[in-house]
C-alpha positions in Angstrom: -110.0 13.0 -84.4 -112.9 15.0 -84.7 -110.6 18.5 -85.0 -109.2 16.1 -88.0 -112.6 15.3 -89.9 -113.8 19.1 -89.5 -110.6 20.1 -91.0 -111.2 17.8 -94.0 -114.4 19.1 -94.4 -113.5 22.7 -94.6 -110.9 22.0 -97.4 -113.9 19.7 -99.3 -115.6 23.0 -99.1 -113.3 25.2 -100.1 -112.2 22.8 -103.0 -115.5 23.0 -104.4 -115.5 19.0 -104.3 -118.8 17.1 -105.2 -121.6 18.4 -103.1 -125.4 18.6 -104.1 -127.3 20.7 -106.2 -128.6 23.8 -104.9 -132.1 25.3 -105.1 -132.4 28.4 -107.3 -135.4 30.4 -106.3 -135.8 32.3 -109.7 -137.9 31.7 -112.7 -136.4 29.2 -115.1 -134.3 31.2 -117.1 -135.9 29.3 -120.7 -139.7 29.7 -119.2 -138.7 33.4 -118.3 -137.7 34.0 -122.3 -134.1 34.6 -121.4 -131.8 33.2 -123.7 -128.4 31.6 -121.2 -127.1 29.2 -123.8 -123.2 29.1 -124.5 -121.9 29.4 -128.0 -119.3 30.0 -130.4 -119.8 31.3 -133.8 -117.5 33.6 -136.4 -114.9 32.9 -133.7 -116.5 34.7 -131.2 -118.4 33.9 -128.0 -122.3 34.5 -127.6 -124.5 34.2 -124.5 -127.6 33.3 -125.2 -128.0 35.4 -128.7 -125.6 36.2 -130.8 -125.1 37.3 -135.0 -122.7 36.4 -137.8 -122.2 37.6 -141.2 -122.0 34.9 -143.8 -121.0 35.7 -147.4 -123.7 34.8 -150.4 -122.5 31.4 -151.8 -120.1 30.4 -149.1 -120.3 27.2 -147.5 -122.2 27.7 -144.3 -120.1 25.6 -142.3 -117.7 28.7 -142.4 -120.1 29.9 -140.1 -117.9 27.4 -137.3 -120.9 27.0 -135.3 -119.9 25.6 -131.7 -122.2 25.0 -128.6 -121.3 24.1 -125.0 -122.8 20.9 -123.1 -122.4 20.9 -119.4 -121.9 17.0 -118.2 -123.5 15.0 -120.3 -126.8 15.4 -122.2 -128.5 16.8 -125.6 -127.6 19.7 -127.9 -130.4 21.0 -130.8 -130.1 22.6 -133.2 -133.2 23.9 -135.7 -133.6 26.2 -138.8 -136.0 25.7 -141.4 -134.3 28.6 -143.4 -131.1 27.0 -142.9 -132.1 23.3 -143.6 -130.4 22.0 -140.1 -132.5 19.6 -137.3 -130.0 18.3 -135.6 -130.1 16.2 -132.4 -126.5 15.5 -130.6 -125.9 13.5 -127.7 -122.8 14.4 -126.1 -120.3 13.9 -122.6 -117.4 15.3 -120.5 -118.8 18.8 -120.7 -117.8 18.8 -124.5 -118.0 21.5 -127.0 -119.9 20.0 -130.1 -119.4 21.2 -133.3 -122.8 21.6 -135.7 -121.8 21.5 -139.5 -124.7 23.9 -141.1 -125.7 22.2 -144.6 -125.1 23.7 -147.9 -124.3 27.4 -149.1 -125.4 30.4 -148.1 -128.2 31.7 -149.5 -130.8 33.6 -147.5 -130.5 34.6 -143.7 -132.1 32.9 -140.9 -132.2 32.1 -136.9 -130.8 29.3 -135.7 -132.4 27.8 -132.7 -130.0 26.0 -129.8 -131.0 24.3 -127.2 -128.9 22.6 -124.5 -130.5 19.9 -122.4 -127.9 19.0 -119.9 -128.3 15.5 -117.6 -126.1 16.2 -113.8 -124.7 13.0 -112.3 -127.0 11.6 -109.9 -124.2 11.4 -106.9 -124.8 15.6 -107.4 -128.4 15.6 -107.1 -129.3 14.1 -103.6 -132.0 16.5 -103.0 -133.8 15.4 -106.9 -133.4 19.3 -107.9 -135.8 19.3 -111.2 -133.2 20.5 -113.6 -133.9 22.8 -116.4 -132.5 23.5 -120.0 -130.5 26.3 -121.7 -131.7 28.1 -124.6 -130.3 29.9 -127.2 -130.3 31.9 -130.9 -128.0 32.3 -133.6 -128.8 34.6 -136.0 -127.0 34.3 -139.4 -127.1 37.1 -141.8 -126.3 36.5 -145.5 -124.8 39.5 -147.7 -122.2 40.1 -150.4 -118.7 40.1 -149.5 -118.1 43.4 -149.9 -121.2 44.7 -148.0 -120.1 46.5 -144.4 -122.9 45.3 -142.0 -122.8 45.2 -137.6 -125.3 42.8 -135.6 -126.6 43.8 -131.9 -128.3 41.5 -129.6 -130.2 42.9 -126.6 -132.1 40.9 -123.4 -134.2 43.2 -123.0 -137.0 43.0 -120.0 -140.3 43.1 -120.7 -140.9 46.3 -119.0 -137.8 48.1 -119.8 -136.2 50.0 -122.8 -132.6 49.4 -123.9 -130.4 51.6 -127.0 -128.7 49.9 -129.6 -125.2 52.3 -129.6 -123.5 52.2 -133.4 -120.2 53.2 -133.9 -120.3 55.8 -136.7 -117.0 56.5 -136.2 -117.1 60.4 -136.4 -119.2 63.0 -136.0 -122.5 64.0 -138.6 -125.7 63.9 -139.9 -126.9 60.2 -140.2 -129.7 58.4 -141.9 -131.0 55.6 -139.4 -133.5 53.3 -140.8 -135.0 49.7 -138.9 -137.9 47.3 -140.3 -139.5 44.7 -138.5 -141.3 44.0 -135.7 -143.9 46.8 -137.0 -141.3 49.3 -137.2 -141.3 52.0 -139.8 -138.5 53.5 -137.7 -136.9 56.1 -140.2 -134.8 59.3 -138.8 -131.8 61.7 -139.7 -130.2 62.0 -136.6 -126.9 64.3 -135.6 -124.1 63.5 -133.5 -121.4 65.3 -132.1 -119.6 62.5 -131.1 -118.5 58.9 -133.2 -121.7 57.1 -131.9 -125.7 56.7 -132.5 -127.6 56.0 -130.0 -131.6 54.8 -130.6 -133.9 53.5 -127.8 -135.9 50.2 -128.4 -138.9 51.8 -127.5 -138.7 55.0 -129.6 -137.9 52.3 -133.0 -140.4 49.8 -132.2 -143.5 50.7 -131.4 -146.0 49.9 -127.9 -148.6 47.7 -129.7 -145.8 45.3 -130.7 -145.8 42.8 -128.3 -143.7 40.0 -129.8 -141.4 38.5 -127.0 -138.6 38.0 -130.0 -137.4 40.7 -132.4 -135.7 40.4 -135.5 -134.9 44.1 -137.0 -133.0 44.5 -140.1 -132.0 48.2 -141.2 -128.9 50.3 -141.9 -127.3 53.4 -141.7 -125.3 56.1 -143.9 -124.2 59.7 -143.5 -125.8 62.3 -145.7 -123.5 64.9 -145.3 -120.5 63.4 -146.2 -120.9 60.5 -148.5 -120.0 57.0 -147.0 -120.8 53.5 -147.9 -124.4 52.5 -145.7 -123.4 50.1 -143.2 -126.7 47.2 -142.8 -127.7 46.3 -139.8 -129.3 43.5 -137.6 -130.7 44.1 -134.3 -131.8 41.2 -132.2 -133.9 41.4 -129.4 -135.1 38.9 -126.9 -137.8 40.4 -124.1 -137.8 38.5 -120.8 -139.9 38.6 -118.0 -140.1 41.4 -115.3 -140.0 39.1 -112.8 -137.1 37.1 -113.6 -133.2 38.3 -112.1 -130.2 37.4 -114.6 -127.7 35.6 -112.5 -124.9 37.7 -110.6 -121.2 38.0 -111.9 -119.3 35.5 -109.9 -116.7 37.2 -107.7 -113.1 35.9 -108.4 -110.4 36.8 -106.1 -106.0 35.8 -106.4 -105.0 33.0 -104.3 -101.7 32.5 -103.2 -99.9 29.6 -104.7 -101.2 29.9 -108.2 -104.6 29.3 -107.6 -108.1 31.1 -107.8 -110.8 31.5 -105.5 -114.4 31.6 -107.2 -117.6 33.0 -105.5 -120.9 32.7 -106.8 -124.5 33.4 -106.0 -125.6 31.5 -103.5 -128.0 29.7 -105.7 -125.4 28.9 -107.9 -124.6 24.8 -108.0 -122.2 24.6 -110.9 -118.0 26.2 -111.1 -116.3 25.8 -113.9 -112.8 26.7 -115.0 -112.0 25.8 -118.5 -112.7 21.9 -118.4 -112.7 21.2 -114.5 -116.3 21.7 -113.3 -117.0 21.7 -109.8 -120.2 21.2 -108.1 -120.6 24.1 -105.4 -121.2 28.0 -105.2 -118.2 28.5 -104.6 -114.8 26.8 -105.5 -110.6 27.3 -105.6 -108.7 26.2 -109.0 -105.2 26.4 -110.0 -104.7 29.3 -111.9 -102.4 30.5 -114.7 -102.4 33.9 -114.6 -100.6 34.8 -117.9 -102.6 32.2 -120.2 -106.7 32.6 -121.7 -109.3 31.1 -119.3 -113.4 30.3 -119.2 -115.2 30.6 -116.2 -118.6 29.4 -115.9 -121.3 29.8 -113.3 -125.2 28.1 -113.7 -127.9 27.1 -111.5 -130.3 24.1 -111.7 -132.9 26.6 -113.4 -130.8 27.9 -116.5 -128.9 30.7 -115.2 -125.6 31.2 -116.2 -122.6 33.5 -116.9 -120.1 32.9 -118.6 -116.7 34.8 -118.3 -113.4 34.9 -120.6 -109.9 36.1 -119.0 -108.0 37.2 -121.8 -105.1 39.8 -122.7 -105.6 43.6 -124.0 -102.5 44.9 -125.8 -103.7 48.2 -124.1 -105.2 47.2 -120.4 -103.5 43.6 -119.6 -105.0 40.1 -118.3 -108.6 41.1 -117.7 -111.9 39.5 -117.2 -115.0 40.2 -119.4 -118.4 38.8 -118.4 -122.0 37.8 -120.3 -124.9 37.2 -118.4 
C-alpha cells in the first residue's frame, strides 16, 4: 500500500500536477526594470520590448496588438501618444486582443502591463505574487520608407551592440539621437553587418533607465536608400539574474519532458499550464509549439518550436 501511494506520488511529480508556488529568491523582475511581459505585435512575438512599423494614415489596429494573461487577472494597456487606456479583465490564460484607436499619425510607446491572479489551491505557502511588464514601441513612417527596430535589456552596468544588417560590405553613415546622443560616424565594414556599442552612442552622464533612440543609416560610397532606425533600450539592475532557458528533453511515447529553474512555479505548453518546475506534456513533434516558464516574481521565458526550411523543427528562446 504504501509502495502504491509513493508510486502515485512520483508520477504527480513527474506530471507536473497542481503543487504550490515556489519561492523565487531574485529581485522582482518589474522592480528590477526588466521588461518579462509576453506579446504579439506585426505578427511577431516580443518579450518584454518589442517594435513595429506602422504606415502614416493606416488604421492602427493593423498594428494586431496581442498580450498574454497567465490564469486569470488584468491586462493594461497605456499611451498618451496613441490615445489607448485600456483596462481588461481576462481568464483561462487567454490571449487578449487590444484594438489601438484611430489612424496612425505620430509614433509612440505603448505601455503593457500584466497583472496575473494564481488559483488559491496553488498558493499554500501565500507566495506574494508579482506582475509582468512590458513596452511596445510603434513607429509611424511612409509606406515606402525602409526602417529596422532593435530592442536591447541591457544591465545597468554593462554595454551591449546593436548589429545592422547592411547587407554588403562599405563605407556607412551611422547616425542615433536621443537619450543625449549626438552619435554621428562613417564607419567601414568588410563584412554585411554594423556593429555600434551602447556605450560608445550614448553617452556616461545619461542615466535614464529607458531609451528611446531614433536614427538611420546609408552608404556613401555607393548610393542606397537610408534605412531609419529605432533602437530601444531598457537598463536593469546589476543585481537582478534573467531567468534560465528551461531544458527540454524527448520522451518516449510522444511526450516531452520540461525542466526549469528551480525557482520556477509555472510550465506551460501551448494552453496546458502546469504548476511545478518541472513537468511532462504530450508532444507533437512535427506541429508549432509555446513553451513558457515564470516565477512568482516576474521571471519568465518564453520559447517557440517552429520549422526552418533550412535547419528543421527547432527551438528559439526570449528571456
Amino acid at each position: 500500500m504504501v509502495y502504491r501511494f509513493l508510486l502515485f506520488c512520483f508520477f504527480l511529480l513527474m506530471s507536473g500536477c497542481s503543487t504550490t508556488l515556489r519561492p523565487d529568491l531574485s529581485l522582482p523582475a518589474a522592480e528590477a526594470g526588466y521588461p518579462t511581459a509576453e506579446f504579439y505585435a506585426g505578427g511577431n512575438l516580443f518579450h518584454g520590448l518589442g517594435s513595429v512599423v506602422a504606415a502614416r494614415g493606416s488604421p492602427l489596429s493593423d498594428v494586431n496588438l496581442e498580450v498574454q494573461g497567465y490564469f486569470s487577472g488584468v491586462i493594461r494597456v497605456d499611451s498618451a501618444a496613441c490615445g489607448v487606456s485600456e483596462s481588461v479583465v481576462y481568464s483561462n490564460s487567454s490571449r487578449v486582443k487590444i484594438t489601438l484607436p484611430g489612424v496612425a499619425v505620430a509614433s509612440c510607446l505603448l505601455d503593457i502591463l500584466v497583472s496575473p491572479s494564481y488559483p488559491e489551491k496553488n498558493n499554500k505557502t501565500n507566495e506574494r505574487t508579482y506582475q509582468f511588464k512590458g513596452q511596445l514601441a510603434v513607429k509611424v513612417l511612409g509606406k515606402q520608407d525602409p526602417w529596422i527596430g532593435y530592442s536591447t535589456k541591457l544591465r545597468a552596468d554593462g554595454d551591449e551592440p546593436v548589429i545592422i544588417d547592411v547587407g554588403a560590405p562599405g563605407q556607412y553613415h551611422l547616425v542615433f539621437r536621443g537619450c543625449s546622443s549626438k552619435y554621428d560616424e562613417m564607419l567601414r565594414t568588410p563584412s554585411s553587418t554594423i556593429k555600434a556599442q551602447f556605450k560608445a552612442v550614448v553617452p556616461a552622464k545619461n542615466k535614464d533607465p529607458h531609451c528611446l533612440l531614433e536614427g538611420f543609416i546609408e552608404r556613401v560610397d555607393k548610393w542606397s536608400p537610408p534605412v531609419r532606425l529605432s533602437w530601444q533600450v531598457w537598463r536593469y539592475s546589476s543585481d537582478f539574474l534573467p531567468l534560465p532557458i528551461p531544458s527540454v528533453t524527448a520522451g518516449s511515447w510522444g511526450r516531452v519532458s520540461v525542466e526549469g529553474d528551480p525557482s520556477v512555479s509555472v510550465i506551460s505548453l501551448d494552453d496546458e499550464y502546469k504548476v511545478n518546475y518541472k513537468a511532462e506534456f504530450y508532444f507533437d513533434d512535427k506541429a508549432p509549439h509555446t513553451l513558457r516558464v515564470f516565477t512568482v516574481k516576474g521571471r519568465s521565458a518564453v520559447c517557440e518550436y517552429y520549422f526552418d526550411s533550412n535547419e528543421g523543427w527547432g527551438w528559439e528562446c526570449l528571456n
